[in-house]
Structure formats: C-alpha cells, structure tokens
N, C-alpha and C positions, 0 to 999 in steps of 0.2 A: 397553534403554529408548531408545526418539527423541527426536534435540533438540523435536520439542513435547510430549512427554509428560513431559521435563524441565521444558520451559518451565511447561507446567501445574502443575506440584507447586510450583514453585518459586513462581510465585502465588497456587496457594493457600494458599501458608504467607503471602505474603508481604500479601495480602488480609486473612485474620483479624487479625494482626497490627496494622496499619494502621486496619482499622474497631475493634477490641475494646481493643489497650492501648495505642498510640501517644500520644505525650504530647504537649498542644496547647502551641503555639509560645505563648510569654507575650506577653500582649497590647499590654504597651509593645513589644514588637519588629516586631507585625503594623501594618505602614500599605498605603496600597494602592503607595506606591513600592518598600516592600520585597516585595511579594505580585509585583508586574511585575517588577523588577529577577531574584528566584529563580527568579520563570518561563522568564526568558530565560536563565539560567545552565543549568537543566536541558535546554531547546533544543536550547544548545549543544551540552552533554555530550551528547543523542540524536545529534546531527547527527555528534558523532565519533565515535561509537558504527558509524553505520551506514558512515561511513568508515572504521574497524577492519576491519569484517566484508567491508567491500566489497575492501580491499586483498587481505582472506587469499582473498576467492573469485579474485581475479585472478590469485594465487599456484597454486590449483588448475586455473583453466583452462590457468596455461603450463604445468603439470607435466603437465595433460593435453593437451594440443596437441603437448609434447614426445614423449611418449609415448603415442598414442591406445588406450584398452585398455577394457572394461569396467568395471574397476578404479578408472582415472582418470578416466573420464566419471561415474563413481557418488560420488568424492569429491568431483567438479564440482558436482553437482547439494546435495551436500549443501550445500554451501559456502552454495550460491544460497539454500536454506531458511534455513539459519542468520542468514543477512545481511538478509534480509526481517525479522526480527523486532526489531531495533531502528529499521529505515525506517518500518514501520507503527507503530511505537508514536509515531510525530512525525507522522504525518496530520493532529492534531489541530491543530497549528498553521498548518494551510491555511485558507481564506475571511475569514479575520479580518487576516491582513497581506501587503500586495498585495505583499513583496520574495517572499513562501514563492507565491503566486499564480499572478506570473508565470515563476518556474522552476521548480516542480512537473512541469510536462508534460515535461520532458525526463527524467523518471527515472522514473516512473510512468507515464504516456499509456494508456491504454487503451478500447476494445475495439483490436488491431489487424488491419489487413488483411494474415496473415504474406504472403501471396504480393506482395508487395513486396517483403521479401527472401530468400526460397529458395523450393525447389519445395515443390507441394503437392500434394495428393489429388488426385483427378479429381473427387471430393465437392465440393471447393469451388468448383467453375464456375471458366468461365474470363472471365469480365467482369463486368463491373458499371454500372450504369446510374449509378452516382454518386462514380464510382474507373477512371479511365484505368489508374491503376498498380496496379487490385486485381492482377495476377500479372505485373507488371514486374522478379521475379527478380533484383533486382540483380548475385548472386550469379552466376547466370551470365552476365549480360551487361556486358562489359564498357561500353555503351553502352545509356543507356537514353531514350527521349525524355519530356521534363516540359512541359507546356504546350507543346506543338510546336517546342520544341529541344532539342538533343542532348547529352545529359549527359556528359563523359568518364568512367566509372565504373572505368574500367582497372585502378586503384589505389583500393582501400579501406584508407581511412582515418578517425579520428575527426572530421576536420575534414570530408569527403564527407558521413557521416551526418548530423552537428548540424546542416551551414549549407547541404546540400541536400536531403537523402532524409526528414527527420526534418517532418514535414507538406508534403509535396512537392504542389504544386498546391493548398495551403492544404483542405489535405484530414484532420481528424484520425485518422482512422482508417488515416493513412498515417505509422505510429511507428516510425520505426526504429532506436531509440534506447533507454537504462532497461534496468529489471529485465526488462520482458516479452520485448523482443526476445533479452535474454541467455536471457531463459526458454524462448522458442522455438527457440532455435537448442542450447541444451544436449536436449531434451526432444521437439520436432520436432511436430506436430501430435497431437492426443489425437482418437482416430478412433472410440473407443469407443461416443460418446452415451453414455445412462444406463446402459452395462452398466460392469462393472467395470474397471479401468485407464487411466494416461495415457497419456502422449506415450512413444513410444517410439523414439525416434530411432537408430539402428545406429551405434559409436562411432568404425565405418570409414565414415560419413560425414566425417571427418577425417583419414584414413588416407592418408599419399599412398604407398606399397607396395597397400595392398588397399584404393582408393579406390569408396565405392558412392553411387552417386545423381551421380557428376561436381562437378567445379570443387571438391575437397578443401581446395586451395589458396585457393581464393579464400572459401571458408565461414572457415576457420582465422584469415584474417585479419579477417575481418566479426565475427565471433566478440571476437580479441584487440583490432580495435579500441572495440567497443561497450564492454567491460569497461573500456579506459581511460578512453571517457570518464566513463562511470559514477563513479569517483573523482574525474575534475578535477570535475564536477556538486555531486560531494556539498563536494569542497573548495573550490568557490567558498560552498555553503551553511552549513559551515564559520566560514566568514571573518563572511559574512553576520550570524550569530548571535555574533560575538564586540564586546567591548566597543567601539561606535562604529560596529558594523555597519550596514546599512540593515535589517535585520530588529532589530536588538538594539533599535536607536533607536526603531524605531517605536510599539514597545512600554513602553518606560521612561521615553521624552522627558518623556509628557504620561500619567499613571495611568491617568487616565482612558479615553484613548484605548486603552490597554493592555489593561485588564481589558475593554473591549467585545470586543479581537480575543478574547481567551481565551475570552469566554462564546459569540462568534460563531461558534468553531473549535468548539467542544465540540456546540455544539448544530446547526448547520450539517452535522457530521459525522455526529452521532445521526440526524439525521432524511433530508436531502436525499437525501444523501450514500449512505449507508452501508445506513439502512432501506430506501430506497428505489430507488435505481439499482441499487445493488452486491445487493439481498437481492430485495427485493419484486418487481423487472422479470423474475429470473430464475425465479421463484416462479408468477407469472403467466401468463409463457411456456412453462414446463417448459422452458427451453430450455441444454442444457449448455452451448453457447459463453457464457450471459452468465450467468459466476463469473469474478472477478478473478483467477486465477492457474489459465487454464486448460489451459495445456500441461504442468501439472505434479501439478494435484489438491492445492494446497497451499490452495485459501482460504480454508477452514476455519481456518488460523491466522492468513491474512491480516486476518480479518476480526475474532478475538479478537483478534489485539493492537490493530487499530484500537482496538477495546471500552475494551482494558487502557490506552491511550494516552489515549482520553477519561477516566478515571478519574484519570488521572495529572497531568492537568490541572489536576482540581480539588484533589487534596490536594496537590499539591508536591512529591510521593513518587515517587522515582527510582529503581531499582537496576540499577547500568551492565557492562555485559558483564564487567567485569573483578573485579565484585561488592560493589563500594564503591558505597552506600547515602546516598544525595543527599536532603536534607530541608528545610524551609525556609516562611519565612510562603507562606500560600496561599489561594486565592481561597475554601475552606472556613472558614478560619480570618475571614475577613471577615463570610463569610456570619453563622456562628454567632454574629458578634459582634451581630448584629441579631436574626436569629431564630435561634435555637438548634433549634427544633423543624422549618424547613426546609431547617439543614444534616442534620439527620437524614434527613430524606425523602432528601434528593438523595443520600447516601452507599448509604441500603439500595436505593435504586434502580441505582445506578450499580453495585453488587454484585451487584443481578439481574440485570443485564443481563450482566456481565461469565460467572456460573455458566452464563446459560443457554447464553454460547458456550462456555464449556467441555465442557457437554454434548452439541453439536452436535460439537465438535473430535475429543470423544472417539466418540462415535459415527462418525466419521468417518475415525479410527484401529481400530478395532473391529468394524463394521459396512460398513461404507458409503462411497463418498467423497462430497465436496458434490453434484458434480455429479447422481450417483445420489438423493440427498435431495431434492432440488427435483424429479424425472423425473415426467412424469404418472401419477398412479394408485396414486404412494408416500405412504400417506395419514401414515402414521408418522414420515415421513422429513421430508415439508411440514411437516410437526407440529414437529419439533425447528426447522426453519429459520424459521419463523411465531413462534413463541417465544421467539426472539432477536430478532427486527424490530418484537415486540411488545413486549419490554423498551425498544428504541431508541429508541419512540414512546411508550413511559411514561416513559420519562428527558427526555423535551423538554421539555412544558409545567412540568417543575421547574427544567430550567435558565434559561427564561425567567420564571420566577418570582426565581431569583436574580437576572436582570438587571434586576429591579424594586426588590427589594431593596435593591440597592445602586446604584439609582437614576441608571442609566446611560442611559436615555430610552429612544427605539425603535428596535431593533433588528431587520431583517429575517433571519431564517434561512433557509437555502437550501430549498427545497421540490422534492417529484418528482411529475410524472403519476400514478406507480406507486403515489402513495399520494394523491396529492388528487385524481387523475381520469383510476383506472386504464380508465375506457373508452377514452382518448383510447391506451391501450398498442396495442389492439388495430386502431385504424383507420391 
C-alpha cells in the first residue's frame, strides 16, 4: 500500500467520522475569538507538521547524496511525497493573511523554467522571449550573467538561491527554490507528455565515481542546499504561526479580521486558485507541463489534500502526522449557530469535493496519472478531473454565503481566466 493510498483510507475513516458522529463543540465555548485563536493553533501544528516531514526528507537526500544508489534516490523521492502532504493541507491558509502571502513563493513557486538550474532536453528550446535565464544552468556554470552582470555562482549555496537565483531578473517562472526545485532535481524532467511515466533522472546524476550528464558535484550541492533551505522557510513559518507571531496575530488580534482570512483562504483556494489555475488551465490546454507537481506525477495528491485542507478549515478537524487528533471551536461551529441548514450545505459540499478527488487520486493510482487524465481526446479521464473542479466551483457560492452569514461584509475571492474567460486562455 502507498503513503497515498494510506493517506486515503485514513480520510475516509477520518471524514465519515467527522461529518456523521463528531460531537459539536458547546456553544458557550464557541465565540468567534475561540474559532481564530484554534484556527491558528492547528496552522501552527500543520506548519510543524511540514517541518517534521521536511527534516526527515533532508535526512534522505544526505543518505542518498552519501551514497547515490537507486535504492536511495527511490527513498528520496518517497520522502518528497510524503512531506508534500501536510504542506498542501496548509494551502488554505494563503490569500487571506499577507505574513503566509508574502513567503509562500519561496517553498511552492510554480510553473518553473528547470533550465535555470540543470540541463534539459533539447525539447525544451533553448530560449525564451520572456526568460534571459530560461537555460542558464546554474549547475554547470559557475558564472552566470542576471541583468547584464556576472554572478559568481562558484559556490552553491542557500544563501546564492534565496537572495539571487530564486526570481532572478524578477522573473517568476525563474524558482529556484521549494519543493519543485527539490522535485526537479530528485526526478529530472518528465519527457513522457500524455503517455505513461515521470521524470526519470539517473541516480548517477550524483555519482561522483560513475558521474552522468557532468558537474555531479555541483548538482549534490544545489540539491543539499535547496533542502536546507526548505526547513529554515518552513521554520521561519513556524515561528510565524506561534503565539505573537505575524501570522498568529493577524488572525486573532481582531476576530473579525480573522475569520474573513479563513473564509478568504478557503474560498480563494476553491475557486481561483485550485479550480482554476492549478485544474481548469491544464484541462483546457491538454497540456502535461501545467499540473502542479510535474516531475513527479504526484498532483493528484497535491491537489486532494489541497481539497482536504480546505475542509479542515472549516471544521477545526486536524490529525497530525504523529496521529494526535486536534479539535476545537470552528468557523462550522459558528456557522450552524445561525443557520444550521447552511452548515449543512457547506459540509456535504466540501465532502463532494474532497470524494471526487479521491476518485481522481485513485484513478490516478490505478489507471492513469494526472497528467495522462487532462491529455486531449481522454474523454473519461477529463471526466474525473472536470468533476473535481466542478465540486470546487459548487463549494464557492456556499462559502460566500457563509461570509454573509456571519456578516463579515465584501469579500473579493480570487478569480481565473480559466474559469470566467477561458477565451482569453487561448489568445
């Protein structure tokens, strides 16, 4: 069994559960300061969550660094899956408070241009009309030029990626930083298109005895430095969500202010975000490069635990990598207190949505991977991914019905082309 097909049983125990006998928090205990204050405690507990997972992957990239094998490169990669699943279930806490806002791009960023930093196909051109550094290689160059000076690149290090390569020429698509770049460089470019398989990267790309593709040495360290920063990232975010934080505060200072970020993440996520960028653009294009976790064929979970994270939102409902089960007033628990009949709604909704990506996940385990699902002409496969971006978009107009509800005024959610004017995708 795979940690996502773990992951899946485990939610759908932990789903029935939660919708069918969970016992409602008493209502002198529900105010909207206790609903923000739990919010921000479960934050937390995700944010160390994904720094658990993140240290033990960094654990396996040095055991495989140490020793490059098939072996250890295949523990590596698992590591990376694993670790993604408590990062994506905290998505939801983005658009709604500008401390998660403005550090998100350093450990997520994506679509990225890899040839920035290592080689690539001959598929992927070798320029770009809107990326000086689409194949500036870092990797192998010890010198690269950014806006018409000269980098010293000699020495990779964490501090090189963050504060030069990492949107270099104010370029997003130029990430050199997060999960995807660690994604990239464990997993190497997915060459497939719509037929079957990822990235497949040779594990004597790290070999320095039986080195293949050149600068072993210098990949190993690009490698070992992205992972550490990846932890000081999440351990600044960490800090952030603890008592006094700039995220903890922003959310607890003022309720008010608090439960608009929550309903603004939840619903911002649902729609803009997630239906629409991450689902609908790739749906529209057939196009494999655009799924979120493409050197690996992982978005299929990336994308349910987004689902499961916006769910998690609403009820308060935690259970943390180490299996201690976090509860507590919730912005459901508010809701109901008004209309009982629209915390309903939002619950069986937020349930559909969550199945329909289990269906996709599994299909995607069983069948298919994502990228193959979205491929032109896969009427079946559009089918499963169309039905999850169709849940995402029946979940919205109810969570802004809750932001009416509890009479938090106007709230703009994030919106996409892909869904309010998918002509504009294709011009």
């Amino acid at each position: 069994m795979t940690a996502t097909t773990k992951m899946r049983a485990a939610l759908a125990a932990f789903a029935a559960s939660t919708v069918l006998t969970a016992m409602p928090v008493m209502a002198q205990d529900v105010t909207p300061q206790t609903v923000v204050d739990h919010y921000a405690d479960v934050a937390h507990a995700k944010y160390e969550d994904s720094l658990i997972t993140a240290k033990a992957l960094d654990s396996a990239i040095d055991a495989f660094l140490a020793e490059p094998s098939e072996e250890t490169l295949a523990a590596a990669k698992e590591a990376w899956i694993i670790a993604r699943v408590p990062y994506q279930q905290t998505e939801v806490y983005r658009f709604g408070n500008p401390a998660v806002d403005d550090w998100e791009g350093k450990v997520n960023a994506w679509p990225l241009d890899e040839g920035l930093i290592d080689y690539v196909d001959a598929s992927y051109g070798m320029e770009s009309d809107v990326n000086g550094l689409y194949t500036a290689n870092v990797i192998a160059n010890p010198e690269i030029q950014i806006n018409g000076e000269t980098v010293d690149a000699s020495e990779i290090t964490p501090e090189l990626l963050a504060n030069t390569l990492h949107e270099a020429g104010e370029i997003e698509a130029n990430v050199a930083t997060g999960y995807h770049a660690i994604e990239f460089l464990l997993w190497g470019q997915d060459l497939n298109g719509t037929d079957a398989g990822a990235g497949e990267r040779p594990y004597t790309d790290y070999s320095l005895e039986d080195c293949t593709n050149g600068n072993c040495d210098r990949r190993a360290a690009y490698l070992s430095a992205a992972s550490e920063l990846l932890i000081a990232d999440l351990e600044d975010m960490v800090a952030a969500w603890e008592e006094g934080g700039e995220a903890y505060s922003y959310v607890t200072e003022n309720p008010a202010t608090g439960l608009s970020a929550i309903l603004t993440g939840m619903g911002s996520l649902s729609y803009g975000e997630l239906a629409g960028e991450r689902m609908k653009l790739g749906l529209l294009l057939h196009d494999p490069e655009e799924e979120h976790d493409c050197f690996s064929d992982n978005t299929h979970a990336s994308h349910l635990n987004d689902a499961i994270g916006i769910f998690q939102a609403y009820t308060g409902d935690y259970t943390r990598v180490d299996g201690t089960e976090i509860t507590g007033p919730s912005v459901s628990d508010l809701v109901v207190a008004n209309d009982p009949a629209l915390d309903k709604e939002i619950r069986v909704k937020l349930i559909d949505t969550v199945e329909a990506m289990e269906a996709m996940a599994a299909r995607a385990e069983e069948v298919e991977a994502y990228d193959q699902m979205i491929g032109e002409g896969n009427t079946e496969g559009n089918a499963v991914v169309q039905a999850a971006i169709d849940g995402l978009i029946a979940q919205t107009p109810s969570i802004e019905r809750a932001i009416a509800s509890l009479e938090l005024g106007q709230i703009e959610l994030e919106g996409s082309d892909s869904l309010d004017n998918p002509d504009a995708v294709f011009q």
